[in-house]
Structure formats: structure tokens, C-alpha cells
N, C-alpha and C positions, 0 to 999 in steps of 0.2 A: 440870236439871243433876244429875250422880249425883260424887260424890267422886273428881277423875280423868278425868271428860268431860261431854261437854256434847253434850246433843242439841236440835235445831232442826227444827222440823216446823211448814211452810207453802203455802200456797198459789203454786205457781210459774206459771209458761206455760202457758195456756189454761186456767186455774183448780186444773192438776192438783196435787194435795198430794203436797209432796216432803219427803223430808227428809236432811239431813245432820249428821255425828258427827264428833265430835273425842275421842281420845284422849291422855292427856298421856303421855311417854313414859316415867315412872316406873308409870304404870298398865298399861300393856300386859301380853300375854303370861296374862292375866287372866280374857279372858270377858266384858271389861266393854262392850269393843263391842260384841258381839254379845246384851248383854244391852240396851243400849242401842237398837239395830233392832229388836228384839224388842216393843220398849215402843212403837218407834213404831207398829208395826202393831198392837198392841192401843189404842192413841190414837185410830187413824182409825177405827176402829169396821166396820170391814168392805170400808173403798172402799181401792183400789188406792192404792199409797204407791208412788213414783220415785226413785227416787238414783242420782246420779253417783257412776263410781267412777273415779279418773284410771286412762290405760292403768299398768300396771307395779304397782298398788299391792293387792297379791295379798292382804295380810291384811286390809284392807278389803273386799274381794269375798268372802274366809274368810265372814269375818263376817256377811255380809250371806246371802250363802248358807245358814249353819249357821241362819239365821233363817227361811229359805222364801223369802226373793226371787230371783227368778229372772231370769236378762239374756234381755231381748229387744230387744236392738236397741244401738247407739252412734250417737254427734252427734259433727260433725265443724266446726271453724268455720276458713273460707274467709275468708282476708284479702286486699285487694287487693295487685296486687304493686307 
């Protein structure tokens, strides 16, 4: 946790290590998220880290990107009708 957010880094689906970040919205606008990703990926020590970004939430992909990750792909979940 850093003053303003909270980061979470675990092992998700199929063992891969993922992580996810919260900013509170007095912190924003900061750098804190992006210092936040930043930390994850120096955490995992060299192995690939995953994060979801929802569609539309631009300064969260900002962020993630200004860190070196890079989108390869989207999930899509199928509900019965």
C-alpha cells in the first residue's frame, strides 16, 4: 500500500501473476499509479505480470503503459441468455 493506493499482486488463472491498483481520488492526477505498476513489475522479478484494464478506463491503461506493459489481447465473458 503507498499513501492514496493500494497495489495487489497475485497469482491468478493458470498460475499467471497478476496484478491490480487502486487509486483513491484525492491522489490522482499524481503519478501514483503508475508508480504503483511500476513496483509491480520490479516485485515479480522478471516474469510477465497481467492486468485487466476495463474497456473506457483510459488513465488506467495511461498508466500501465507509461510503465512498459503492453496490451496483448482482451477477455470477453459470455453469459447465458
Amino acid at each position: 500500500a503507498a499513501d492514496g493506493g493500494v497495489l495487489v499482486l497475485g497469482r491468478g488463472v493458470g498460475g499467471r501473476l497478476e496484478v491490480a491498483v487502486e487509486v483513491a481520488e484525492g491522489a490522482r492526477h499524481r503519478g501514483l499509479g503508475r508508480r504503483l505498476v511500476t513496483a509491480a513489475r520490479r516485485l515479480a522479478g522478471g516474469e510477465p505480470v497481467w492486468a485487466q484494464v476495463s474497456a473506457g478506463n483510459a488513465r488506467s491503461l495511461r498508466a500501465f503503459q507509461a510503465a512498459g506493459y503492453r496490451p496483448v489481447g482482451s477477455e470477453a465473458l459470455f453469459l447465458r441468455p
